[in-house]
C-alpha angles and dihedrals in degrees: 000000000000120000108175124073091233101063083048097070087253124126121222107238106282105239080232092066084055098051088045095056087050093056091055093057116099110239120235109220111179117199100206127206139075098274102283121162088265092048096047086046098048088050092058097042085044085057093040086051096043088048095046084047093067102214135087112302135163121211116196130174116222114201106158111102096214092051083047083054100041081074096048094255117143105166123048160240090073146184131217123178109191102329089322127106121233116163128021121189102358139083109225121204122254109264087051086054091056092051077051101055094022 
């Protein structure tokens, strides 16, 4: 009797599957704040970043104090990546937003 896949004829996943499927995701960045001028400023320079970076990105603003709070920020602007976040009360240029989200 034969226990392991292998001797199956069945492959483990390859790690390389994983990372593809990864890849195909669409990424969720959130600009956080109420709309102030470096809000406005970091959502602008997050699209810029996300276009430049060439994959499958989501910007949403979030405005809504309760939801800014919901991810322990209390100052903004703010950065999320994918639920993480990343930057809290300044506005990065471009090119360090792309090493962010890439």
């Amino acid at each position: 009797m034969r226990n392991s896949r292998r001797e199956e004829g069945r492959r483990p996943l390859a790690p390389s599957s994983k990372i593809n499927q990864r890849r195909n995701q669409v990424k969720k960045l959130q600009v956080l704040g109420p709309g102030c001028p470096k809000c406005i400023e970091l959502a602008k320079r997050t699209e810029e970043a996300a276009k430049a970076a060439g994959g499958d990105f989501e910007v949403e603003k979030v405005t809504e104090l309760n939801k800014i709070m919901s991810f322990g920020v209390f100052m903004t602007p703010a950065l999320v990546v994918d639920g993480e976040v990343k930057v809290v009360g300044k506005v990065p240029n471009v090119e360090e937003i792309k090493k962010m989200i890439s």
